[in-house]
Structure formats: C-alpha cells, structure tokens
C-alpha positions in Angstrom: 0.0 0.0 0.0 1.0 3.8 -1.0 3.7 5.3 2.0 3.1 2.0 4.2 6.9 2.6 5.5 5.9 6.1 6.6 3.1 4.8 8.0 4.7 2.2 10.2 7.4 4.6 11.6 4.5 6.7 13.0 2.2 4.0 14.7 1.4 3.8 17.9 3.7 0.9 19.9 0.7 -0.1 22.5 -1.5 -1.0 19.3 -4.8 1.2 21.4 -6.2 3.8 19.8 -8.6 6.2 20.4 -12.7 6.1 19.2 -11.8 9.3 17.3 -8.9 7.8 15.4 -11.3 4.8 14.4 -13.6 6.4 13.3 -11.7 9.1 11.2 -14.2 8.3 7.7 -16.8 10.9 9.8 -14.2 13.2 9.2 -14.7 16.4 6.0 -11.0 15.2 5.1 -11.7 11.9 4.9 -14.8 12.5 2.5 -13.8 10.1 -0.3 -12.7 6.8 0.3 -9.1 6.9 -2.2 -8.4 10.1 -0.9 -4.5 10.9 0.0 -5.3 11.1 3.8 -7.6 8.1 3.6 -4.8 6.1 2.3 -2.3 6.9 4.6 -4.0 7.0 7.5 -5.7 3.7 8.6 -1.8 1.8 7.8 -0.4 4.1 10.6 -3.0 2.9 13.0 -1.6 -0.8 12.1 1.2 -1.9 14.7 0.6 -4.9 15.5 -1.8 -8.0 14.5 -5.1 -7.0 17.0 -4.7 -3.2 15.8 -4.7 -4.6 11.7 -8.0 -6.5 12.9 -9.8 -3.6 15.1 -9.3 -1.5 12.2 -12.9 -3.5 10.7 -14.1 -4.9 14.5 -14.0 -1.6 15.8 -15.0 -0.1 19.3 -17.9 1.6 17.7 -19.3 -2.1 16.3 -18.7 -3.8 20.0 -20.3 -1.4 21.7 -23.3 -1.9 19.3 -23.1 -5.8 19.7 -22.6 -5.3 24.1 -25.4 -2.8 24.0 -28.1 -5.6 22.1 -26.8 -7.8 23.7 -27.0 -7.3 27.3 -30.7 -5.4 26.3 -32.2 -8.7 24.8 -30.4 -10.7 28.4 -32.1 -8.0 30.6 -35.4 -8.6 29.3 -35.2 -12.1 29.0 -34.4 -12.2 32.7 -31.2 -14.4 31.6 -29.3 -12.9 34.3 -32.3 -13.2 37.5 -31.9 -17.2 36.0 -28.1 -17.3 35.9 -26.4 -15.7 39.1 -22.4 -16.0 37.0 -24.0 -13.7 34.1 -23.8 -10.2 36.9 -22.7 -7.3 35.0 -23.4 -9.4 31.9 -21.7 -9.7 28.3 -18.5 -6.9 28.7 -15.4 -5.5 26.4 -13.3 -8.4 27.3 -15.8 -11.2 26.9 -16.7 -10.0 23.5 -13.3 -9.7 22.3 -12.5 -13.1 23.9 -15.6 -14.6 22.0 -14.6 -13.3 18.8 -11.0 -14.8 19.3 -12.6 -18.3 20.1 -14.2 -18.4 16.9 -11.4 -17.3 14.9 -9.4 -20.0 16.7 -12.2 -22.6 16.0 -11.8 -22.0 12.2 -7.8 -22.0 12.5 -8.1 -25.5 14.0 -10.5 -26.4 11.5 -13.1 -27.4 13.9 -16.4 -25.6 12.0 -18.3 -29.0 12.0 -17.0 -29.7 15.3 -19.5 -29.6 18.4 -18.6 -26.8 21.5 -18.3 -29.3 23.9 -16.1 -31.5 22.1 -13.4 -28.4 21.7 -14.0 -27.9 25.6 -13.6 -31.8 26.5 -10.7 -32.0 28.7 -9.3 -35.0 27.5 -9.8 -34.3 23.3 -10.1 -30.6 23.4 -8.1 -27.7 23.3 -6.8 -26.1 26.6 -7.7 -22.2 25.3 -11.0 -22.8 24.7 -11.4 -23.9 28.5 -9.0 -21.5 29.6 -11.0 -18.5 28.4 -14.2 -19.2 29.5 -16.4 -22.0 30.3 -18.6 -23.7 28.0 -21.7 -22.6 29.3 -20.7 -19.1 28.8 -19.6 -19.9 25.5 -23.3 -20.9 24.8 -24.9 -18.3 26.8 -23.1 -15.8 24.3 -23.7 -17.6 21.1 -27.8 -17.5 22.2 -28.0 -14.3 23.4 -26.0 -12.2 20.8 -28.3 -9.7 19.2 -28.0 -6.9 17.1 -30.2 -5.0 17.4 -33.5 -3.5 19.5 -36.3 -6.6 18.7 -39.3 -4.6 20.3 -38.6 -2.0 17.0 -37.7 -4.7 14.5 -41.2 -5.3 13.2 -41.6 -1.8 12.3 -38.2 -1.2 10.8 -38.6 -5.0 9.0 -41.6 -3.8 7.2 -38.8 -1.9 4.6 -36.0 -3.6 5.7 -35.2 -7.0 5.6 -32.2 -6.8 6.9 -33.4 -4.5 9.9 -31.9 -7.2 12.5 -28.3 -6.5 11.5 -28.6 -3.0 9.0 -26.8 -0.8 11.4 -24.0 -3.1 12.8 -23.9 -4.1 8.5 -23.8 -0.3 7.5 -21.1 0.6 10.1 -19.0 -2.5 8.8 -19.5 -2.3 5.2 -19.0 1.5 4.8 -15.6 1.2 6.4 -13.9 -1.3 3.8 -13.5 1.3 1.3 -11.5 3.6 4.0 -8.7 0.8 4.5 -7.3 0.0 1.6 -6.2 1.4 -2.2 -7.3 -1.4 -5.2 -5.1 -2.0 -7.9 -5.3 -1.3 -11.1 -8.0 -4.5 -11.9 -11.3 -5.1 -9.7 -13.2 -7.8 -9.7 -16.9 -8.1 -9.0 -19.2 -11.2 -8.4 -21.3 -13.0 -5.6 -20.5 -15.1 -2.7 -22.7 -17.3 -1.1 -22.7 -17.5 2.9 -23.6 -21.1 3.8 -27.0 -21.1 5.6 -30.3 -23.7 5.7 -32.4 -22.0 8.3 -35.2 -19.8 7.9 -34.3 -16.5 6.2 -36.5 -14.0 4.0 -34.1 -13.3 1.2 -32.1 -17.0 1.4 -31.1 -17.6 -2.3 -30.6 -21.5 -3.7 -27.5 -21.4 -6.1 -26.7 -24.7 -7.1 -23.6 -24.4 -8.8 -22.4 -23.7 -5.8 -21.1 -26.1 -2.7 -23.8 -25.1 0.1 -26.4 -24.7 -2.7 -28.3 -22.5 0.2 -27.6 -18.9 2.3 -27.5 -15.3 1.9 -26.0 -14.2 -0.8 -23.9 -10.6 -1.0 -22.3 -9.2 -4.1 -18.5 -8.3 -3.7 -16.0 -5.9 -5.3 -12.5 -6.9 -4.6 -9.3 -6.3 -5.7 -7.8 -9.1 -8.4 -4.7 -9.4 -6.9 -5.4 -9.8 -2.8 -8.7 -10.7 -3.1 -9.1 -7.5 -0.1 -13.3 -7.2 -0.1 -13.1 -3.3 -0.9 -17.1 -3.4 -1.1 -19.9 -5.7 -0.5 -24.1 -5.5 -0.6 -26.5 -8.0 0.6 -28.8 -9.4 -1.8 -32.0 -8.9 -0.2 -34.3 -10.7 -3.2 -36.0 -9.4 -6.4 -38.9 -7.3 -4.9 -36.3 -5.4 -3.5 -34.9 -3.8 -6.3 -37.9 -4.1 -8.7 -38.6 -0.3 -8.7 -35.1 0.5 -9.3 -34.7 1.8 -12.5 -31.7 0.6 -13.8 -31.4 -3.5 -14.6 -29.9 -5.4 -11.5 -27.1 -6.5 -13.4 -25.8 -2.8 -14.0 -27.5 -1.4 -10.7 -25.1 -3.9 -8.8 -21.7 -3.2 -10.7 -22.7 0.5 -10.5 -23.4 0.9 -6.7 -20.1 -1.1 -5.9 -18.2 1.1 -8.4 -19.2 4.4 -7.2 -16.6 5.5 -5.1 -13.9 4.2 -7.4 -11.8 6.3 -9.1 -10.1 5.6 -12.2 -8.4 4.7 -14.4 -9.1 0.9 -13.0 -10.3 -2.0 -14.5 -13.7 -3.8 -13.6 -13.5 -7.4 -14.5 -17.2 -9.4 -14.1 -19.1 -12.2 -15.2 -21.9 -13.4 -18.1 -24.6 -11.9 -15.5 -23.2 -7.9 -15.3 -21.8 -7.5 -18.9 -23.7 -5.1 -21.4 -22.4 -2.8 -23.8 -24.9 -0.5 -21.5 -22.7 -1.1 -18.5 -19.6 -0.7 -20.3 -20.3 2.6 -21.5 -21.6 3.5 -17.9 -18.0 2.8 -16.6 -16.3 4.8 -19.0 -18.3 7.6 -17.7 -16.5 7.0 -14.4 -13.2 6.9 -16.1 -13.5 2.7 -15.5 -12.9 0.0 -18.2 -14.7 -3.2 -18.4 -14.1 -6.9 -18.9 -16.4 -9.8 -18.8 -17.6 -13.0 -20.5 -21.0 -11.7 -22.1 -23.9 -14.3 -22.4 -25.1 -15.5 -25.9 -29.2 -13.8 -25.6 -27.7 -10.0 -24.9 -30.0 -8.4 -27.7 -27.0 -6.3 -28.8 -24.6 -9.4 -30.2 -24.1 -9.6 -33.8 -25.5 -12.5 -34.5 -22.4 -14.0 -37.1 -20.0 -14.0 -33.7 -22.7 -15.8 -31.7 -22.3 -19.8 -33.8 -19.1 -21.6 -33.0 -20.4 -23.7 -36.2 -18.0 -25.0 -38.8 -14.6 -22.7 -37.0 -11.3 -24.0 -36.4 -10.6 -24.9 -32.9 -8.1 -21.5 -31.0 -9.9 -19.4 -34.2 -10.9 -15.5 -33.0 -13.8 -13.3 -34.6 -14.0 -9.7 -33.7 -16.3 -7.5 -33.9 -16.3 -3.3 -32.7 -18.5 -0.5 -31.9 -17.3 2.9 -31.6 -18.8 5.9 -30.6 -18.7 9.7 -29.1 -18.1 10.2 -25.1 -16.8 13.3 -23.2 -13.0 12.2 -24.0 -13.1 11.0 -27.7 -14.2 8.2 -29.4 -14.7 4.9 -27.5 -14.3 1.6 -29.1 -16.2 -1.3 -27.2 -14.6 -4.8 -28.4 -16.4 -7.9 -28.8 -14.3 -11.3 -28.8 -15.6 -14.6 -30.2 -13.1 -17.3 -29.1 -13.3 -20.9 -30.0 -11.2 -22.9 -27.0 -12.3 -26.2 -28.5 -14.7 -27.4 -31.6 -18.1 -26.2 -31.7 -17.6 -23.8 -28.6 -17.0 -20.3 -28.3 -16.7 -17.8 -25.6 -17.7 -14.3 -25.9 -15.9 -11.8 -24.5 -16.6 -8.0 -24.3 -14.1 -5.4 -23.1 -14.1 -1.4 -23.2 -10.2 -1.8 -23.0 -7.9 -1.5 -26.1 -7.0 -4.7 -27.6 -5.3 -6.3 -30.6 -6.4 -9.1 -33.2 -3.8 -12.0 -32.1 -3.2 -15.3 -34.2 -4.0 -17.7 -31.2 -6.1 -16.7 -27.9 -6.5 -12.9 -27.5 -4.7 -11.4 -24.7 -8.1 -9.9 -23.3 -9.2 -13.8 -22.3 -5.6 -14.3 -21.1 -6.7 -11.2 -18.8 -10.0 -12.3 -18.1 -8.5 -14.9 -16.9 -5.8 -13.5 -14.7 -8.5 -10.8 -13.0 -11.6 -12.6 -13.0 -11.0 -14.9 -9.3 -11.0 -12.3 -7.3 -14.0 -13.3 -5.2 -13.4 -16.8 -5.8 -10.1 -16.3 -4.3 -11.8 -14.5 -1.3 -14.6 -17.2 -0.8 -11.7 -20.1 -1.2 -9.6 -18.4 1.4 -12.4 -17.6 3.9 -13.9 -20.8 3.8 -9.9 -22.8 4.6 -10.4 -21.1 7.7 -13.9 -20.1 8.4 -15.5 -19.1 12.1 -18.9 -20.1 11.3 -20.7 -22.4 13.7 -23.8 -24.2 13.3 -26.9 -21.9 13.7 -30.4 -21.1 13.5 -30.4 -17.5 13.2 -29.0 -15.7 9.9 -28.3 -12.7 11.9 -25.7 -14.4 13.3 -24.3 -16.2 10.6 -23.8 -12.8 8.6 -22.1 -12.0 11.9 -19.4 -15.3 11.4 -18.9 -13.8 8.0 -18.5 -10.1 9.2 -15.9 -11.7 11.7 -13.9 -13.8 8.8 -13.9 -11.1 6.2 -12.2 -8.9 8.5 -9.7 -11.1 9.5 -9.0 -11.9 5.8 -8.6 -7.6 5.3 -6.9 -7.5 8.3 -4.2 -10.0 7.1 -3.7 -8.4 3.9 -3.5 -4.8 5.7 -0.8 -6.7 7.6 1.3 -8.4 4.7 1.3 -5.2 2.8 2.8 -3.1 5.4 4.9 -5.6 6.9 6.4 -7.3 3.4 9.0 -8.9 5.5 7.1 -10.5 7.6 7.7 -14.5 7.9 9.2 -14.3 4.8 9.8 -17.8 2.8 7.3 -19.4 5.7 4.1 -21.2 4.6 0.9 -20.6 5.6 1.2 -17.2 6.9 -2.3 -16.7 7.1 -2.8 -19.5 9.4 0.1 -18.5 11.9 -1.7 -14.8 11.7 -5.1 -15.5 12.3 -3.8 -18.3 15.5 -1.9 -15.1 16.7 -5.0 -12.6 16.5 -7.2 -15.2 18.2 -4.2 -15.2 20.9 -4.4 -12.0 21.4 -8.1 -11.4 21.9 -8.6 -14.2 24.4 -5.5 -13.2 26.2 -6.8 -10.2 28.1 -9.7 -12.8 29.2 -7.6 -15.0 30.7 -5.6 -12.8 32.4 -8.9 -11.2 34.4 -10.4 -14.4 34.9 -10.6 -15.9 39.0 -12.1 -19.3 38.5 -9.8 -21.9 37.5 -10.2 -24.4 34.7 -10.4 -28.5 36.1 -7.8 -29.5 33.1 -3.9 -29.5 33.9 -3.2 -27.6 30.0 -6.1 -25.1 30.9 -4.9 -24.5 34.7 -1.5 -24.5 33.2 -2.0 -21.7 31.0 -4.3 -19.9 33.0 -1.8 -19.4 35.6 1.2 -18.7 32.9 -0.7 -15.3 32.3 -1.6 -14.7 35.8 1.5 -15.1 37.3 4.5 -12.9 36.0 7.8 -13.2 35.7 10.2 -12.7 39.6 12.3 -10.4 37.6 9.4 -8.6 36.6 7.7 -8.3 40.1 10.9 -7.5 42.1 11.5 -4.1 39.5 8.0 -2.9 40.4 7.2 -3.1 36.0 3.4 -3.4 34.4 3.1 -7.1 33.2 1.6 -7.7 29.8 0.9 -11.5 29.7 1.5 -13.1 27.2 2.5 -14.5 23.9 4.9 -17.1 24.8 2.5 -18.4 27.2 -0.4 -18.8 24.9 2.2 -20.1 21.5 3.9 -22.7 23.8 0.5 -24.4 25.3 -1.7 -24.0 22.4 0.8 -24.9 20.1 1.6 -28.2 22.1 -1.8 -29.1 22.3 -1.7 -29.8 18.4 -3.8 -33.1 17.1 -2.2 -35.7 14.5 -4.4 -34.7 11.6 -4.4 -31.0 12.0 -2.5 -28.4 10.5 0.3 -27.3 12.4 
C-alpha cells in the first residue's frame, strides 16, 4: 500500500487507539474513500496483528453488539436465572468470544460440536481457559443486534433490519482501509445457511447450494473485499430503474476512481454497463452471455470454425474524451464452442487466444479467491439464526482484510514461511482471548487449561521485584496452544 513505510514509523507501539482515530471516515477530510489522507491514515493505526483486525471490529461495532446484547439478556431475565452472568456480556468477553471463533476456524473445527473443543481429554486447553462452555453458549444465544421490540416496524422496509446498522457501520468502512489496484473484480458469494431466512437464495452451482448471498467488489490481486451489498431478493430492487445487473456493478463502483479495471461475469456484462463505466473513467471486462439483444448474431455460432480461431467485432462511438471503441471477442477454445468476451479496453487481433481472455483470466477470481480463502479457515458455527451467521462472516472477512493490511505493510514478515495466514489468524485469536484470561478468578479442572491460565496470571520474579506493568502473554499462549496440536491438523 501507498507510503506504508511512513506509516509504520508513525504508529502507535501499544497498538490502542482512540474512538476518534477509528472512526476518522466521519471526518470532512476523509470524505472520499481513495483520498491521499484516507490512504495513509488507517496503515499508521496498524502496529501490530489486534490493531490490523480492530481497524474493521472496531469499538464503535462492539459497543453496538454489548449494548443488544446485554438489552435482549435483561429482558429475558437471563441474568435473574443465571447468578455467574452479573454485570453481563462486557469489552473483554466479546473480544475473547470473537478470538474463540477465529481459533475454531484455525483449527479447523467448524463442524466440530462446543463441547467437544471444551472436552478435557480431546479438546483444546484455550477454549477452556478462556471461559467456560456454558458461557460460550450463553453468548452464542444471546447475541443480538439490534432493539427486537422496534424490528417489526423497521422490518416492514428492511429486511435486513436485524443486522442494518452493525452491517452499515462494517460495510462502509472497507472502502477507508485500503487502495485497489489497477483491476477489480466483481461477483457473488454465497454464505452457507439452511435456516429460515427471507431473502435466502438457492445457487446450485455452488457447494452449500443455500444462504445469503452478497455481491462483492475486490481487488484481483489480494482478493481484499473493498465493497460488499446484501442481496435482499427481487422485490427489493424491482422499482429501481436501472437492470440489476448494471445497478449492482454501479453501486459497488461508485466511489472508485479511475483509471481501474472492472473485470465481471456473463450476469453484469452489457455494452450499456460498459459505456456507464467509462463515464467513471472505468474500463470493463467480462464474459458476455449468448441472448444479450445487442450481439451480432455471425459471432454468436461456434459452427463450422477452427478450434483457438478468434472473430472480432467493434463498436465505436462519441463520449466526453473521444471516441470509445467497445470490443467484442468470439473465441473458439475447443470445436463447436465459443466464448464471448466483451471489453471497453484497447485490444489487438492475435493469431491464437487474444490477450483480453488471457486477462480475463488473470483478473476474473477475485472473489473466488476470497470465498476459497475464507472458507480454509472459516469461524462459522452451526446456527439457526441468519443474523448471526452474517455475523461469522463479518468476523472472517475482517480477519482476511486485516491479514492483507498486515502483509502489505509488513512485506518482510515471515518471509519464505508457509501458511502465513494461518500463523496470523492463530496469533490474533491469541491476542483477543488473552486479556480474558488474564482477568479471569475461577480456574479451569484440566492441567493444559490450569497451566495456562496461571502462565498469564503469574509474571515473571524479575518482573515483580523491578516494580514493571506485566503484559501477559505470547509465549505463554504459543507454547501451550501450540503443544496441544492433534495428528491430523495443520500445524
């Protein structure tokens, strides 16, 4: 990212930051989302993993999940029921949560029951050092969002009133952190869910077949989500105006300044969307399908062509800066199949395959990338309630951001090791639990859990005979949790 080594000499060492600071967007200079002080400013908040992650899972957001939270407990009368729950769901407990269920999807254990992570013998001694289980599920059922006695009325044009503000405070906030490249890509992703929902799509070309569906911009090259929208259904958008498959392109472009690339699939591509970009200074890239009304109709048949044969066919036009030449690709990969591909970019007739499918190509996995990498190591847990599962995705798209946020400033950083990503999501789950572990009294039954609980409790003689602050942790956490590694797992 633009002046990341500036950025990094002025951060913070402590890694806390003030509300202010995180939430600088409010700010008149910080208007636009790719402006100069935009850029800079969210890398020199980033000093260390936590402070990469907090930079999406930000005070502002917990306070909004504490707040729902401990409302919907109070007038359940959870805590009249439950003595332990007292001051109810806090800072720490939230932070320690969120860290549990990062570490879940780090030691692959998605499909893997609570209780069976908290068993003493098979388990995993952080889970049962941080907290017990039935806290663990007194969280998970309590979590809200949102103010239920007001949903019906805000549900009745909304229906994504259960989560719209904590989504809105999230969403808007992804533009602010990061700088695309020069090629975007844009296309859906599918959040695994089976429950009842009222906009749950069915997509069967895709593994889950079933959950909520979101359209995402991201960049081609680190698959960062720079924008994403819920898809909230048909009737939603039936009295917009413009046709969903330029509406969606449109809306996730509109803060993005060119000149950039926008690389999409059969469903966006239109000459009418490509000519829309170039009013934004964008280009355009996609596979276009066969029934678009404006195809010539001799490019459309793969009949009777040689196999690696290209047809071409161009439109050109006025616009503000010149002529523009729209480009229309016929490309036969194998007999009696063609490919049509349609581009706002300049191109050249080639003998062989035409270096905008070799680009297509290159740019067009963006979001695949994202939804392959999210799902290796995915926090979602088995649930009910779509609320929270756009919550587990909330949580794992951040920590994707946050890990490429971190790799670009820190581009020494385990260099040559393998699966970075793993060792940084294991350390940011470290880190939030830590701070749990260190205030909690009760102790944990298991040796590894006791063990670990008082590692962080109890500092160092050297550190308590010079009178210093102790910060617990890291090499208490790495050496237990990383011990307590299963054959089978990745380590």
């Amino acid at each position: 990212m633009e002046n990341a080594a500036h950025a990094r000499n002025e951060a913070s060492g402590n890694g806390s930051h003030s509300d202010s600071e995180y939430d600088y967007e409010d700010r008149e200079e910080y208007s636009h989302p790719q402006s100069p002080a935009a850029r800079t400013h969210p890398v020199s908040l980033v000093s260390d993993i936590p402070s990469a992650f907090e930079l999406f899972f930000t005070r502002a957001i917990r306070a909004l999940v504490l707040e729902m939270t401990n409302l919907h407990a109070e007038r359940t009368g959870y805590g009249l029921r439950n003595p332990w729950w007292k001051a109810g769901m806090g800072e720490a407990e939230l932070r320690a949560y969120a860290g549990l269920l990062i570490l879940a999807g780090v030691y692959r254990s998605r499909g893997e029951a609570a209780a069976s992570l908290w068993d003493a013998e098979s388990g995993r001694s952080i889970f049962r050092a941080t907290m017990p289980l039935k806290a663990f599920y007194a969280y998970s059922t309590l979590l809200r969002f949102d103010d239920r006695e007001t949903r019906a009325q805000r549900r009745s044009s909304d229906k994504l009133a259960a989560v719209r503000e904590l989504w809105d405070r999230w969403a808007d906030r992804l533009p602010y952190m990061y700088n695309p490249g020069p090629d975007v890509t844009v296309d859906e992703q599918l959040v695994p869910f089976r429950g009842r929902c009222p906009f749950r799509q069915y997509m069967p070309s895709k593994p889950a077949k079933y959950g909520i569906k979101s359209w995402i911009l991201c960049d081609a090259k680190s698959s960062y989500a720079w924008k994403m929208q819920v898809y909230l259904g048909k009737n939603n958008s039936a009295s917009r105006k413009k046709p969903r498959h330029a509406r969606v392109v449109l809306d996730l472009t509109a803060d993005l300044l060119g000149p950039r690339n926008v690389t999409c699939d059969n469903f966006f591509t239109s000459y009418e969307l490509g000519q829309r970009l170039l009013d934004a200074n964008l280009t355009m890239l996609g596979t276009v399908r066969k029934n678009r009304p404006e195809l010539p109709t001799a490019l459309i048949s793969a009949k009777g062509r040689a196999a690696f044969s290209s047809e071409f066919a161009f439109a050109t036009g006025p616009g503000p800066g010149g002529n523009r030449t729209t480009t229309l690709v016929s490309y036969v990969p194998k007999k009696n199949k063609n490919v049509l591909v349609m581009t706002t970019l300049p191109c050249e007739r080639p003998d062989r395959k035409p270096e905008l499918v070799l680009k297509y190509n290159a740019t067009k996995g963006g979001v695949d990338n994202l939804d392959k990498l999210v799902a290796t190591y995915s926090c979602r847990r088995m649930t009910s309630r779509w609320p929270v599962a756009v919550f587990h995705n909330i949580l794992d798209v951040s920590a994707y951001n946050a890990y490429v946020i971190w790799r670009e400033t820190n581009p020494g950083w385990l260099s040559g090791h393998r699966n970075k990503r793993r060792f940084f999501l294991e350390q940011l789950g470290k880190a939030l639990v830590a701070p749990l572990i260190e205030k909690r009294r009760g102790l944990p039954r298991s040796e590894a859990s006791l063990a670990l609980v008082r590692c962080v409790h109890s500092p160092p003689s050297s550190v308590v005979s010079a009178g210093l602050a102790y910060l617990p942790p890291a090499p208490c956490l790495g050496r237990l949790v990383g011990s307590d590694v299963r054959p089978g797992w990745d380590s």
